[in-house]
Steps between C-alpha positions, in 0.01 A plus 500: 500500500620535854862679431243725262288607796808517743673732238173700465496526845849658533477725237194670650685528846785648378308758295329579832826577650634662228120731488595560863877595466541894544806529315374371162756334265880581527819462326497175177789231627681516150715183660481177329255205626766258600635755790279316752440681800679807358631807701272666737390823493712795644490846591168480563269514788545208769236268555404418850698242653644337794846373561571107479816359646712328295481115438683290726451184245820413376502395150470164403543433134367205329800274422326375195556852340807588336610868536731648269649824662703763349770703566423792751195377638478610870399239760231711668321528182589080392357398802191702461430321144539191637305579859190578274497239258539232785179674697330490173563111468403455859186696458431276192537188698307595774204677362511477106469138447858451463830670362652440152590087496858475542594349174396812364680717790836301403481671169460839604769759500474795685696757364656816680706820361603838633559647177238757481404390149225309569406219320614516164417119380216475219221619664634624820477847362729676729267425809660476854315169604326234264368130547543324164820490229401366139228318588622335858462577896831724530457776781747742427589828712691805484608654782666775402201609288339815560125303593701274771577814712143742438294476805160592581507760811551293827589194277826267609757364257395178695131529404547593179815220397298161681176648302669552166638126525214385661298638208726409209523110680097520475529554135717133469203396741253620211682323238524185655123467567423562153362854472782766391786488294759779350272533223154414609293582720168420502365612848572882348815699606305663799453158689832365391653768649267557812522091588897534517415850724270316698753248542774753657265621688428159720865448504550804637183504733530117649864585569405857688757688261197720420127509576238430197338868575856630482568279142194672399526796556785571284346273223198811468765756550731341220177446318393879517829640412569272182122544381410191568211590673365715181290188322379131539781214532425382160604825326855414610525185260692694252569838713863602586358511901593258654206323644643312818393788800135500454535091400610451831207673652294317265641163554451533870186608479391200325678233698378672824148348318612170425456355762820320481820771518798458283355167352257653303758667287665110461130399366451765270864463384415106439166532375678713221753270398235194497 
């Protein structure tokens, strides 16, 4: 009954925004689901930002991950994968009840191309960046794919790489508390999708690699220009938009109400799998 009234709740904010917006709806995202945090919006108008100075955190990878890197894949762009999914496990451990155990780390591969084809394994459906392969936790990125280098306006390759791996990481944090999978989801695609948004965005906040106001800011512009904006969250179930932008906005909306910051999304994701 509560995650009832909590999703009632969202979908009548984001309708209010959406009432509010003066563009109206915008371009469909014909890109498949599984492109998680897919390319930004260009050539259009720049949202309002400021400048943030790139991180000085070096990266620190978990040593209980095993990375399997191909051919051509440059450092800059390695390090930034790995940079982002060891901010995400820090954030985890420090204010989301814990990161994924270790026994379940040691069986995680994180897989990295620069082929440009995306990810062509069952499922992957050509998309630059995914979280799961047949069935298991297998991040997997592209980064010669066309979505690894799209920017918003003002956006870094920085901001943009740690958030996409920060992001896909959330989705292996997701599946080892019980509430997603490759081929469920029962929180809806909209909070799936938001929660792992959310995610990049503290990882990217806490670590001053970009401000939350910044992070959404381009989630409404994105939003806007995809037409994801144009109707209520839980039209997207079975919609070709992509439903992550106005998630995020969502998402931190609600956990701003909880009370209890990036735990409540470990709660809701337990009291689904119980």
């Amino acid at each position: 009954m509560r995650r009832l009234g909590l999703l009632a709740l969202t979908i009548a904010w984001v309708a209010t925004l959406q009432w509010q917006s003066p563009h109206g709806s915008a371009l469909g995202d014909e890109r498949p689901y599984r492109a998680v945090v897919p390319a930004l919006a260009r050539d259009t108008e720049p949202v309002a930002r400021t400048n943030t100075p790139p991180s000085s955190v070096p990266p620190t990878p978990d040593s209980t991950l095993t990375y399997d890197v191909g051919a051509g894949v440059p450092a800059p762009d390695l390090n930034r994968i790995k940079l982002g999914i060891s901010l995400a496990q820090s954030l985890f451990a420090t204010a989301g009840g814990g990161d994924i155990s270790s026994h379940i780390k040691q069986a995680i591969r994180v897989k990295v191309v620069s082929d440009g084809q995306g990810n062509q394994e069952p499922g992957g459906e050509g998309a630059c960046c995914t979280a799961f392969s047949d069935g298991e936790v297998r991040p997997f990125f592209d980064v010669k794919h066309p979505s690894w280098g799209s920017l918003a306006p003002g956006q870094s390759h920085e901001q943009h790489h740690v958030g996409t791996a920060a992001h896909e990481y959330g989705h292996g944090w997701q599946s080892f508390l019980g509430c997603i999978s490759n081929y469920s989801h029962p929180m809806g695609r909209w909070y799936d999708e938001g929660a792992a948004n959310y995610i990049a965005r503290e990882v990217l906040a806490v670590n001053a690699l970009m401000t939350r106001q910044e992070w959404d800011d381009v989630q409404l512009h994105n939003a806007l220009y995809t037409g994801g904006a144009a109707a209520p969250l839980e039209l997207f179930e079975f919609d070709s938009i992509w439903p992550g932008y106005m998630g995020s906005l969502a998402i931190s909306n609600l956990v701003s109400r909880s009370g209890i910051g990036l735990r409540s999304l470990r709660v809701a994701c337990e009291e689904v799998a119980a």
